[in-house]
Backbone as CSV, one residue per row, in Angstrom:
resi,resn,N_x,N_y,N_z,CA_x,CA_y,CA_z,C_x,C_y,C_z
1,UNK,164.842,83.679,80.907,164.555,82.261,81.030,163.332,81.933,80.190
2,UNK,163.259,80.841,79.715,162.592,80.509,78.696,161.208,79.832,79.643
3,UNK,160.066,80.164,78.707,158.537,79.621,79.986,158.635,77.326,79.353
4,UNK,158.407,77.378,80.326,158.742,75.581,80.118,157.325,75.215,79.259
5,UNK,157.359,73.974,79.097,155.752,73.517,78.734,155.426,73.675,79.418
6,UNK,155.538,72.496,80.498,154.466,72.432,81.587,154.771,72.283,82.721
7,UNK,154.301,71.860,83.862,154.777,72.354,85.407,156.129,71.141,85.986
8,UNK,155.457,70.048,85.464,156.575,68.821,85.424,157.870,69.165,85.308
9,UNK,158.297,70.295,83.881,159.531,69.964,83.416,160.033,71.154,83.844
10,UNK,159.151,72.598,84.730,159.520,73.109,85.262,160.152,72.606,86.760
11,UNK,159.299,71.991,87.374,159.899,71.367,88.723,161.478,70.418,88.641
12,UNK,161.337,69.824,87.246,162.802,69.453,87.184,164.062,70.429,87.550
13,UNK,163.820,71.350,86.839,165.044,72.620,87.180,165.526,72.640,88.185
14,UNK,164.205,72.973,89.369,164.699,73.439,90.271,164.261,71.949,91.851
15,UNK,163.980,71.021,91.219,164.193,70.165,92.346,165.255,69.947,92.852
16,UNK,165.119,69.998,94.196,166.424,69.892,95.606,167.008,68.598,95.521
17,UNK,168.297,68.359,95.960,168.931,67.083,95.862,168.230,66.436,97.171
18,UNK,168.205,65.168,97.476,167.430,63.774,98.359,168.063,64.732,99.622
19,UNK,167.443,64.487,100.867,167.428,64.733,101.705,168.293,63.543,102.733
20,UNK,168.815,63.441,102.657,169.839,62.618,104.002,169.558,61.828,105.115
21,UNK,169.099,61.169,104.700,168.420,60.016,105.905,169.152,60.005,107.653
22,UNK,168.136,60.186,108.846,168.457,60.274,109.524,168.651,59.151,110.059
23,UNK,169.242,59.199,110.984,169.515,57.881,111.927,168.680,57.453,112.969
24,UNK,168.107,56.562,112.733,166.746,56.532,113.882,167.085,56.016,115.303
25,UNK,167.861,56.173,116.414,168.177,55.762,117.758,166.980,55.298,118.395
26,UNK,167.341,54.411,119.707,166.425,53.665,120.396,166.144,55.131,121.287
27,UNK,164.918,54.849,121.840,164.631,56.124,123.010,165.588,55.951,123.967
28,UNK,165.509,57.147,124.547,167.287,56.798,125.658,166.139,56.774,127.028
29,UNK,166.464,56.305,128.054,165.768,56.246,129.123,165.303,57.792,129.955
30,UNK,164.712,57.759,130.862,164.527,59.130,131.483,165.739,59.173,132.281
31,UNK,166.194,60.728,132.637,167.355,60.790,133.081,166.818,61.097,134.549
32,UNK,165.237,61.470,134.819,165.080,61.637,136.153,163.380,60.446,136.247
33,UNK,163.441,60.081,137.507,162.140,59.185,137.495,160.963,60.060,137.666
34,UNK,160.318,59.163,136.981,158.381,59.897,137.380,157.981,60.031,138.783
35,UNK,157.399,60.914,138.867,156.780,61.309,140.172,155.746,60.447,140.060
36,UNK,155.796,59.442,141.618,154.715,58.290,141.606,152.977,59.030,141.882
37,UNK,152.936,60.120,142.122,151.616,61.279,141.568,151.200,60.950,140.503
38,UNK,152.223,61.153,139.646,151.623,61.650,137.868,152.224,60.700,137.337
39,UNK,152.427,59.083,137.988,152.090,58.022,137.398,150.599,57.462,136.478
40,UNK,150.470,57.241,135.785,149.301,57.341,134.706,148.593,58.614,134.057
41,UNK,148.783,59.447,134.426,148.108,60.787,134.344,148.872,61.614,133.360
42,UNK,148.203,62.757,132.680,148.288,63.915,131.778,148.019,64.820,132.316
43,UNK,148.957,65.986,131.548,148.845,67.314,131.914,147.449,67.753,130.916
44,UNK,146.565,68.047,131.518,145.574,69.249,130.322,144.986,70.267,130.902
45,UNK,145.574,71.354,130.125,145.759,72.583,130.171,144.746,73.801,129.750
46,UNK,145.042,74.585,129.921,143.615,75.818,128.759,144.360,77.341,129.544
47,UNK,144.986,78.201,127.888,144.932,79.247,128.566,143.249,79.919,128.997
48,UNK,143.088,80.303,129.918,141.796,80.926,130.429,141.525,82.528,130.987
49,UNK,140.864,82.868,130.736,140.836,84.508,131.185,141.152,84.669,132.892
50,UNK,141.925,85.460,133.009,142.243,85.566,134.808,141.218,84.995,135.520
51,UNK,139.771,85.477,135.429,138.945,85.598,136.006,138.216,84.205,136.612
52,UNK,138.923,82.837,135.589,138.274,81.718,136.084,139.326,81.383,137.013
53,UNK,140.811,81.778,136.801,141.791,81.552,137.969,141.710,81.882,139.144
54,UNK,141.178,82.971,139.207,141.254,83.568,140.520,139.305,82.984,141.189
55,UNK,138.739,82.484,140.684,137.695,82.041,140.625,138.053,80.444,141.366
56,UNK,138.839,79.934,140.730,139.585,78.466,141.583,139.862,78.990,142.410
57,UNK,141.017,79.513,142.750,141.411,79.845,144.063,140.732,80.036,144.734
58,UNK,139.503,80.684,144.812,138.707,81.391,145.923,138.041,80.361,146.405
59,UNK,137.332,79.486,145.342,136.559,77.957,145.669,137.547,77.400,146.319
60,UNK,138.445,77.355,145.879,139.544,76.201,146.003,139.429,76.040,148.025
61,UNK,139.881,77.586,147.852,140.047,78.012,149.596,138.898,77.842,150.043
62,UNK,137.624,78.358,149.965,136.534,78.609,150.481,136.189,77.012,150.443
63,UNK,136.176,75.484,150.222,135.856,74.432,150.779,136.417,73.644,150.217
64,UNK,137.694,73.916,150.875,138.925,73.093,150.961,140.131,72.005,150.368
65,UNK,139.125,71.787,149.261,139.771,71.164,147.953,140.703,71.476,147.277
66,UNK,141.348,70.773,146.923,142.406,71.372,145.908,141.557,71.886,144.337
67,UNK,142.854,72.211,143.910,142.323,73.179,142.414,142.024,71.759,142.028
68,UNK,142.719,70.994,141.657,142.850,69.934,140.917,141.581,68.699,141.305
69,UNK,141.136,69.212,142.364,140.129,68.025,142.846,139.077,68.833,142.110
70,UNK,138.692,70.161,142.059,137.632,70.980,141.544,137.611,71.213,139.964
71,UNK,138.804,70.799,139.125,138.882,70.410,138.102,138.490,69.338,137.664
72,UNK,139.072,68.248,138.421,138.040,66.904,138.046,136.644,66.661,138.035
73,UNK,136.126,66.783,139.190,134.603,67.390,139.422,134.050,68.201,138.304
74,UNK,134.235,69.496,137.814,133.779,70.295,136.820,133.984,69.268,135.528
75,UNK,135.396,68.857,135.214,135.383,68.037,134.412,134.141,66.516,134.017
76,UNK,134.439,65.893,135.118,133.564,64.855,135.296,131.995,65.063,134.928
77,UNK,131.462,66.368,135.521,130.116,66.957,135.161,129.579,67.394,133.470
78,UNK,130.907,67.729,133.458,131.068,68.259,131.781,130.735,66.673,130.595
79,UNK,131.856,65.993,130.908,131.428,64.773,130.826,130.017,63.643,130.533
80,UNK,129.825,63.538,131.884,128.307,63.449,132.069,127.322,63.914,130.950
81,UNK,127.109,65.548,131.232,126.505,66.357,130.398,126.588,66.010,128.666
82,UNK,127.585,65.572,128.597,127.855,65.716,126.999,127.977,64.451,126.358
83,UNK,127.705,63.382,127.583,127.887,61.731,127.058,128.804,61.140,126.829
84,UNK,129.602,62.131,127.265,131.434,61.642,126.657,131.771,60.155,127.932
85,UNK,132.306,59.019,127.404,132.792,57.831,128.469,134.425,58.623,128.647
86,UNK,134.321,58.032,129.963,135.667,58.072,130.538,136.179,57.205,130.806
């Protein structure tokens, strides 16, 4: 194969034919309803080393809160600390 001029008339060769336009559909509805819980709310996540898991739990149990109430709290403090608005 022969070296081209330049990169342009190389990319001609081997450019791909147009790509096929998809069909853009309306969103289809949910097929099951939201749990009126996790109405407004997000999941956020963090893989974390065992050690802070089993670290919830123990708080969690030891005064009575849920994980999720002791997440907000830590969260909220974090917050605070760092000036971030909520």
């Amino acid at each position: 194969m022969a070296k081209k001029a330049n990169l342009a008339s190389a990319l001609d060769d081997v450019t791909p034919a147009p790509v096929a336009q998809v069909e853009h559909r309306p969103a289809r509805e949910r097929s099951t309803p939201v749990i009126p819980s996790r109405e407004g709310t997000v999941l956020v996540g963090a893989h974390l080393p065992a050690r802070y898991g089993k670290a919830l739990k123990l708080l969690a149990a030891e005064t009575g809160e849920t994980q999720r109430q002791l997440i907000e709290e830590a969260l909220d403090l974090l917050f605070v600390k760092k000036g971030a608005k909520v």
